[in-house]
C-alpha positions as CSV (number, residue, x, y, z in Angstrom):
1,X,56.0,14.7,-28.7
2,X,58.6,14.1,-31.4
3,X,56.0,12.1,-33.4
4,X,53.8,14.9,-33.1
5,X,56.4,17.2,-33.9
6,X,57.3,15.3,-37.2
7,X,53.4,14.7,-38.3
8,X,53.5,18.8,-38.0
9,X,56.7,19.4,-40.0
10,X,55.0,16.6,-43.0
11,X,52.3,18.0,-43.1
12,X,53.2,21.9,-43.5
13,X,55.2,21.0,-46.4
14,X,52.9,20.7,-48.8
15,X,51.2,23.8,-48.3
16,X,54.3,25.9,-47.9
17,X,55.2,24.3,-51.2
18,X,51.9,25.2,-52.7
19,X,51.8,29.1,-51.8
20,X,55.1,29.5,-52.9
21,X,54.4,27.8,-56.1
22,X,51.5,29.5,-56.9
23,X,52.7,32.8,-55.8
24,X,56.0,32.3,-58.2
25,X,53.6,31.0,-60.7
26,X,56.2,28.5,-61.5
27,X,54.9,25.8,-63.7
28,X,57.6,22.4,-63.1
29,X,55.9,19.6,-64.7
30,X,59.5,19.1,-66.8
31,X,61.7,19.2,-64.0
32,X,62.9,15.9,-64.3
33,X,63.3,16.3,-68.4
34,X,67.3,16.7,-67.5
35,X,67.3,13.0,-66.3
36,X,65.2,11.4,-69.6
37,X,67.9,9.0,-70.9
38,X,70.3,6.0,-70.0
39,X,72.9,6.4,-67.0
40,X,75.8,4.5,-65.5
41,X,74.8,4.6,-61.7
42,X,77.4,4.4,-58.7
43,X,75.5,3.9,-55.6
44,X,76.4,4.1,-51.7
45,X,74.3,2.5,-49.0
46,X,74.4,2.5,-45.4
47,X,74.0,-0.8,-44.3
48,X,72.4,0.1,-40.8
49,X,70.8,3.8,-41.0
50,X,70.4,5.7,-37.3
51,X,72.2,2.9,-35.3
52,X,75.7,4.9,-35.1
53,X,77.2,2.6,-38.0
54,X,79.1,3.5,-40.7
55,X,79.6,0.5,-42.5
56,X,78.5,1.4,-46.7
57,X,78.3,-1.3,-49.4
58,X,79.0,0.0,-53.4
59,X,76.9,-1.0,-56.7
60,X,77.7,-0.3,-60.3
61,X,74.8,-0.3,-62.5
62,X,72.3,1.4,-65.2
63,X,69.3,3.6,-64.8
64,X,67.1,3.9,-67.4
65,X,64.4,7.3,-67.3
66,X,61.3,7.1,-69.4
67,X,59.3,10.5,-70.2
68,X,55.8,9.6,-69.1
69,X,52.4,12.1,-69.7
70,X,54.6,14.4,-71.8
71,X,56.6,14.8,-68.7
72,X,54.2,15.1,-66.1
73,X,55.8,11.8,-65.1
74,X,58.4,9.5,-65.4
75,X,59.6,6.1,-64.6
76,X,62.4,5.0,-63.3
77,X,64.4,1.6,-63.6
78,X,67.6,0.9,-62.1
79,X,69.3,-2.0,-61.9
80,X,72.8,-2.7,-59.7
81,X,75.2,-5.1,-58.9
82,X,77.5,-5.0,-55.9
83,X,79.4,-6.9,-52.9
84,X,76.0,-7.1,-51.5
85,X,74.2,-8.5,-54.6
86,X,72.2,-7.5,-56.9
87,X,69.5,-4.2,-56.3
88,X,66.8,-3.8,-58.6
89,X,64.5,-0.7,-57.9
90,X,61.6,1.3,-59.6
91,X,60.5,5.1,-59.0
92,X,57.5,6.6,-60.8
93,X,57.5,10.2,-60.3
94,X,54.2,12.3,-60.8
95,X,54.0,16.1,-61.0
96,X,50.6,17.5,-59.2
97,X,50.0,20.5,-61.5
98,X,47.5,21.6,-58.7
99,X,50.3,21.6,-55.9
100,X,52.9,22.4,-58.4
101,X,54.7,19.5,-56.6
102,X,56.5,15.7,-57.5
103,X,55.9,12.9,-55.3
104,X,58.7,10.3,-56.0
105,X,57.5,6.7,-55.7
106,X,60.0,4.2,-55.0
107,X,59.9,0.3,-54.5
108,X,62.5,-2.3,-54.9
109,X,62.2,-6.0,-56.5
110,X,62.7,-7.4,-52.6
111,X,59.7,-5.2,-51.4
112,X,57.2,-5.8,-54.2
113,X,55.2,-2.3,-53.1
114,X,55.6,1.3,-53.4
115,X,57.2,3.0,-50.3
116,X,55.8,6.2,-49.2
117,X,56.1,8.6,-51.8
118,X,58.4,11.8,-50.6
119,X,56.7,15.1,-51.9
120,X,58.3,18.3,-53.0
121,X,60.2,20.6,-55.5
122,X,62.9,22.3,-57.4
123,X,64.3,25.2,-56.3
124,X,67.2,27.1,-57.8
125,X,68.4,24.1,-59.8
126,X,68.0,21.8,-56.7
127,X,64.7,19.3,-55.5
128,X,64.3,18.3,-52.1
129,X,61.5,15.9,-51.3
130,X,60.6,14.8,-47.7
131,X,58.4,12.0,-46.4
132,X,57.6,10.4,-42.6
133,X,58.1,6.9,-42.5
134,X,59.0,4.1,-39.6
135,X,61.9,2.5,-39.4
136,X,62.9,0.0,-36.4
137,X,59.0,1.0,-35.2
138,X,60.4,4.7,-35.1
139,X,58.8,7.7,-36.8
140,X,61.4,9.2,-39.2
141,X,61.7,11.9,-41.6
142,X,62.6,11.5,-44.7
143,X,64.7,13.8,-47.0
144,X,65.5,13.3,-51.0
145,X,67.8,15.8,-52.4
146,X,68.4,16.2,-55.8
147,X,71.7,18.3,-56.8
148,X,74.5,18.9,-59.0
149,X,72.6,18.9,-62.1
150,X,74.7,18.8,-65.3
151,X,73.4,17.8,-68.7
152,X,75.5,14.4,-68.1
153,X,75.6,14.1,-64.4
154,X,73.6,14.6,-61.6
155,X,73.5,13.5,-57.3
156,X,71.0,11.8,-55.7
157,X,71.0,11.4,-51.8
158,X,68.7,10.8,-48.9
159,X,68.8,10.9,-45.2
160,X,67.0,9.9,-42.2
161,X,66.5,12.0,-39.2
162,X,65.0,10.5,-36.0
163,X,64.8,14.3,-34.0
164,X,62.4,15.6,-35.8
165,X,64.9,17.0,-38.6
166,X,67.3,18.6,-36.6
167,X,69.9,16.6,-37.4
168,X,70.0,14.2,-40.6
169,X,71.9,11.5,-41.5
170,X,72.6,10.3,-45.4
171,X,72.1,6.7,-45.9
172,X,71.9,6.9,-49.9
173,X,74.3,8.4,-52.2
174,X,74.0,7.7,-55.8
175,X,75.9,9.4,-59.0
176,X,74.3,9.3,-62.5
177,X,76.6,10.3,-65.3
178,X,75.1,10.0,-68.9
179,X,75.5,7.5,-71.1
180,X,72.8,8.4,-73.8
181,X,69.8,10.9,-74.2
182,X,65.9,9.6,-75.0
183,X,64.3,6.5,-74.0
């Protein structure tokens, strides 16, 4: 039931986000424009997501945004080094004029292959993005929030939840503050 529950609440998203789009007429292929540039990147990690730990590990590192399609996309490279070792991931983000929606694509050098892109939007200065994935042969949800947008900081965090998104629980926090503007 709670699979069925989350394959219901993935796939209305998309088409919620679509009529409301559309009916603002909003157009948000540069949403991301804020984040073109070079960034020093702290980043928090739950070492164990939706097993009751609470044991994090820390990276320092760089994040380099690239304007893609005039802004229609972008790509994303971040590089960071911490008690854990090193973490090396890539995000290409596409904006769906159609939808009037981003899907945020995301692998890591360990992986090799893009993870299941989360869909969504901006709204009021703030993007959330959500996905279903497995995790421990689970069904998940996943949620990407974007906030605290400044012209030289910004929050990134995501969170699992294994009830069908009643409850959620953040497993990635990362801080970009800028370092310099363009490529």
């Amino acid at each position: 039931m709670s699979l069925l529950l989350c394959a219901l609440v993935i796939a209305s998203l998309p088409l919620d986000g679509v009529s409301q789009s559309k009916s603002q007429g909003r157009d948000g292929q540069h949403d991301f424009d804020f984040h073109i540039g070079t960034w020093k990147t702290h980043l928090k990690r739950r070492l164990r997501p939706l097993t009751g730990s609470n044991n994090w590990v820390e990276y320092e590192g760089t994040t380099i945004v690239r304007k893609v399609w005039n802004g229609r996309a972008n790509l994303v490279e971040l590089a960071a080094e911490g008690p854990a070792g090193r973490f090396e991931g890539l995000s290409l983000r596409l904006y769906n004029p159609e939808a009037r929606q981003w899907s945020l694509n995301f692998s890591n050098s360990a992986v090799g292959t893009m993870a299941v892109p989360t869909i969504g939007e901006f709204k009021n200065g703030r993007g959330e993005f959500y996905n279903q994935e497995t995790l421990n042969g689970r069904a998940i949800l996943v949620r990407f929030v974007i906030s605290d947008i400044t012209p030289n900081s910004v929050r990134f965090e995501q969170a699992y939840s294994d009830d069908g998104g009643k409850t959620w629980e953040v497993n990635w926090i990362a801080v970009d503050t800028r370092v310099k503007t363009g490529p």
